[in-house]
Backbone as a ProteinNet text record, in pm:
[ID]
protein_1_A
[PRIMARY]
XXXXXXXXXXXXXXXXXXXXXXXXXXXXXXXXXXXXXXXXXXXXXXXXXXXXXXXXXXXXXXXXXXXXXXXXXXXXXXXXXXXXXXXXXXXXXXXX
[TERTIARY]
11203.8	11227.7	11343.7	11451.4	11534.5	11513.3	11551.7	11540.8	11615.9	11679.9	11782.1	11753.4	11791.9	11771.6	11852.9	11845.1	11977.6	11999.2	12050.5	12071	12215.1	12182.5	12319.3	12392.6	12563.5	12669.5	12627	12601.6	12569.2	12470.4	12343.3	12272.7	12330.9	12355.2	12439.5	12534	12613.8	12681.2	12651.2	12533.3	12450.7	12383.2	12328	12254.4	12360.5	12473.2	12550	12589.7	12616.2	12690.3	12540.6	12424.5	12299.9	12281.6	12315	12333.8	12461.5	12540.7	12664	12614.1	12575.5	12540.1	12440.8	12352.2	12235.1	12332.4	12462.3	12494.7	12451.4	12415.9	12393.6	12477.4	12428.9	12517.4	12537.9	12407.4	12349.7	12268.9	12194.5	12103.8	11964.3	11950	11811.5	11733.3	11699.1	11638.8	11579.2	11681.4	11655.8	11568.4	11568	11492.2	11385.1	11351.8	11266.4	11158.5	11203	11171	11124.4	11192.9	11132	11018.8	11023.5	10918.4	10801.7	10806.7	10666.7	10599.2	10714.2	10650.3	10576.6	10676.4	10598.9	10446.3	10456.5	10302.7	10223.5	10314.9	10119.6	10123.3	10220.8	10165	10071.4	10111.3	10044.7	9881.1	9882.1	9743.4	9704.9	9732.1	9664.4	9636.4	9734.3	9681.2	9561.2	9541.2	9415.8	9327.9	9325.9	9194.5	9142.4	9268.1	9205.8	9150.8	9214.7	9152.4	9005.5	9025.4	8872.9	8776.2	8821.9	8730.9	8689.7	8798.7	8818.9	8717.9	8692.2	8649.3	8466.4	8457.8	8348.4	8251.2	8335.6	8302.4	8246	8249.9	8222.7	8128.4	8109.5	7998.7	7950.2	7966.4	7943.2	7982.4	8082.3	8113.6	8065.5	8043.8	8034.2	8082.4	8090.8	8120.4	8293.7	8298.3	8412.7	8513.5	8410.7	8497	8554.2	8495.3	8538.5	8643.5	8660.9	8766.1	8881.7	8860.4	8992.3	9006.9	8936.3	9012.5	9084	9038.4	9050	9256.7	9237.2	9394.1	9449.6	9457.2	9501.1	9548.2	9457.7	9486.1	9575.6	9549	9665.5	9838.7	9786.4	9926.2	9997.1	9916.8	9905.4	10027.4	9977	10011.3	10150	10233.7	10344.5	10440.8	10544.6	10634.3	10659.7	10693.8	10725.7	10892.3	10942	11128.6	11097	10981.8	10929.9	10934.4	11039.8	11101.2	10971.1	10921.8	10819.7	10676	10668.9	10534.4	10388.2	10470	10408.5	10354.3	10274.2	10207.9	10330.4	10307.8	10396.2	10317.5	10317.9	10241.2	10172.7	10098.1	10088.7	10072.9	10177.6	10161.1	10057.2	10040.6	9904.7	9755	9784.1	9671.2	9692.9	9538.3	9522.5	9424.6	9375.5	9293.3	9180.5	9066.8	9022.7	8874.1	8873.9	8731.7	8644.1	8733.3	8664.3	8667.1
11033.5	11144	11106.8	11147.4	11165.3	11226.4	11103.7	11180.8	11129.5	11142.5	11151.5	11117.2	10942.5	10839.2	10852.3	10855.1	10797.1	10653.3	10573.7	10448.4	10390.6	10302.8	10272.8	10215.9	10214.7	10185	10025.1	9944.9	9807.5	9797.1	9894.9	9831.4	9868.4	9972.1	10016	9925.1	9865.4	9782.2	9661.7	9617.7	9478.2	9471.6	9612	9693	9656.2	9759.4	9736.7	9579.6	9503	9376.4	9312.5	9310.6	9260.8	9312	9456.8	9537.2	9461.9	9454.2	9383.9	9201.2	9176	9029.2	9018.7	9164	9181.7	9236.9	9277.3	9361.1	9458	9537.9	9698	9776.5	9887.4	10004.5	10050.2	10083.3	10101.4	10088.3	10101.3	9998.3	10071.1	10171.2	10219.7	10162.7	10043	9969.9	9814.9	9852.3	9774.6	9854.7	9934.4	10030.9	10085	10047.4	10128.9	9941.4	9813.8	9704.3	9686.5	9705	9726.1	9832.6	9922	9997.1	9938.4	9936.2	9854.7	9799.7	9679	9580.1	9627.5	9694.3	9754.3	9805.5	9906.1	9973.4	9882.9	9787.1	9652.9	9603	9545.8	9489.4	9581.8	9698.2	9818.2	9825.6	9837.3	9800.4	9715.7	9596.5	9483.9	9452.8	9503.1	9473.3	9579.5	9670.5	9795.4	9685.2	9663.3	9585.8	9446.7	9365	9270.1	9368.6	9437	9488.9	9550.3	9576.3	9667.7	9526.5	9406.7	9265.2	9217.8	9247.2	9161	9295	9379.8	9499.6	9462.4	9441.1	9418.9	9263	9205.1	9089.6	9113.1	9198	9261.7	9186.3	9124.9	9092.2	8976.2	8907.4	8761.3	8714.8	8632	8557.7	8568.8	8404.8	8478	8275.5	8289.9	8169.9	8112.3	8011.8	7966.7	8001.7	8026.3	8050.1	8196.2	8273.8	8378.3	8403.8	8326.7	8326.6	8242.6	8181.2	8102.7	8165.8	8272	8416.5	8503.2	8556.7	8694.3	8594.1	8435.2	8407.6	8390.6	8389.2	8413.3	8486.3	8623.1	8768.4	8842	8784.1	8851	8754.3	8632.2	8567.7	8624.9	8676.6	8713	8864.3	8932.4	9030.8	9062.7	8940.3	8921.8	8943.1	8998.1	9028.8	8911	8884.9	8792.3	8771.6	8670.2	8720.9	8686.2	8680.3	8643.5	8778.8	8826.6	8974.2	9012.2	8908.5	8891.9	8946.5	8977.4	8999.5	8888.6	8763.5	8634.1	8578.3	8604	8565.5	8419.2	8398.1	8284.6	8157.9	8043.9	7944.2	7977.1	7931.1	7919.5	7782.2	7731.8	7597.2	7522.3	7414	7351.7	7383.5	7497.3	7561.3	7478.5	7479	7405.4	7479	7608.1	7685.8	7766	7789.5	7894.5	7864.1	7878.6	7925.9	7748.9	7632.9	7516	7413.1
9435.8	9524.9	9617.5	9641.6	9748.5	9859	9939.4	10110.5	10164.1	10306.4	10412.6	10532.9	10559.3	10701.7	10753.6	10889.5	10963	10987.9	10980.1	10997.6	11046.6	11175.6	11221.8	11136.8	11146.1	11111.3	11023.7	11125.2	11094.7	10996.2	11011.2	10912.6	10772.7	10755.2	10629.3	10557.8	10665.5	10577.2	10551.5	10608.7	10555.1	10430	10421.6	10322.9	10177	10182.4	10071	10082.4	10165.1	10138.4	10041	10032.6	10034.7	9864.7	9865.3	9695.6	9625.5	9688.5	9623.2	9571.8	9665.3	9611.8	9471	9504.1	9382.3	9258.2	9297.7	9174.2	9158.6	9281	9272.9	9311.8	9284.5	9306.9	9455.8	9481	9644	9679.6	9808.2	9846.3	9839	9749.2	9774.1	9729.5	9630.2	9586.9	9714.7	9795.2	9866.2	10001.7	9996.9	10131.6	10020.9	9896.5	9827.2	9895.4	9867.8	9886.6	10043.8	10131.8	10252.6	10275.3	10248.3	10273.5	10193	10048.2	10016.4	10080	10120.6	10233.6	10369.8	10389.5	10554.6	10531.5	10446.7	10411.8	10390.7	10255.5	10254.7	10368.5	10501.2	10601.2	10678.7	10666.9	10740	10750.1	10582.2	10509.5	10563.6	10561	10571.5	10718.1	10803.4	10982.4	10982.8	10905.7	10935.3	10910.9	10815.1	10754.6	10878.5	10884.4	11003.3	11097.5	11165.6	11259.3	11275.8	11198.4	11159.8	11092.6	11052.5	11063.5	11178.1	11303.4	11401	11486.5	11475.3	11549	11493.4	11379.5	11353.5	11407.1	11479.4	11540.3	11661.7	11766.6	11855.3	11911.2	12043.5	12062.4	12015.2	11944.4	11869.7	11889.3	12005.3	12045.7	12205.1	12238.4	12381.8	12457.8	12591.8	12670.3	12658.3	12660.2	12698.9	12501.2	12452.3	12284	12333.5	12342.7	12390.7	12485	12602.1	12686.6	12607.2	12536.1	12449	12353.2	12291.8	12219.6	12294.7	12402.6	12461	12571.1	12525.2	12603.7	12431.6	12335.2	12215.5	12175.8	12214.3	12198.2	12233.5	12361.8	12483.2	12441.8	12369.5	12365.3	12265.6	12112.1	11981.9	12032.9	12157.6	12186.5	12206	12278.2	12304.8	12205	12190.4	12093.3	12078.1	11900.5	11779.1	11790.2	11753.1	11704.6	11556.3	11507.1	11342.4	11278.1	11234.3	11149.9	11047.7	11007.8	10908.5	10950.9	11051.7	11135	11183.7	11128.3	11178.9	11305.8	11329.5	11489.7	11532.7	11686.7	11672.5	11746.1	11754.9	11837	11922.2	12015.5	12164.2	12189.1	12261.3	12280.3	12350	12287.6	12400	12297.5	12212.8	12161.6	11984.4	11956.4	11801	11757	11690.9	11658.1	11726.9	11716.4	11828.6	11796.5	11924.1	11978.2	11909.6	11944.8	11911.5	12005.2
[MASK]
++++++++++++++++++++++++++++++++++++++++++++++++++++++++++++++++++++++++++++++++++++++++++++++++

């Protein structure tokens, strides 16, 4: 199906420089590739969430307060393009 993005100047031409290296024509193969991706991450944060939602209540004491500073750290914007949580320093797994 064809449809019609707007997309800045820059990304466009990263896009084709990125098709050119693949030996393509243009880059819809490559925005057909990003979007996949986005949706399964999409998918897949529903699903934690709705794991992590089902936990409710089962934790409780100082495990709990060393989630709920995880959470809030988890919360902080990434520079991981990938959607990769990033460290918190000082910290070595949870709720142990």
């Amino acid at each position: 199906m064809r449809t019609t993005i707007e997309i800045p100047d820059e990304q466009r031409a990263r896009l084709l420089d990125i098709a050119a290296r693949r030996s393509e024509k243009g880059f819809s193969g490559i925005v057909q590739e990003a979007i996949a991706q986005y949706l399964e991450r999409e998918a897949g944060n529903a699903e934690r969430i709705q794991a992590a939602l089902a936990t409710k209540g089962t934790i409780r004491g100082a495990a709990a307060n060393q989630l709920e500073e995880l959470t809030q750290a988890a919360r902080q914007p990434s520079n991981d393009s990938r959607g990769r949580l990033r460290a918190v320093p000082g910290r070595q797994g949870c709720c142990g």
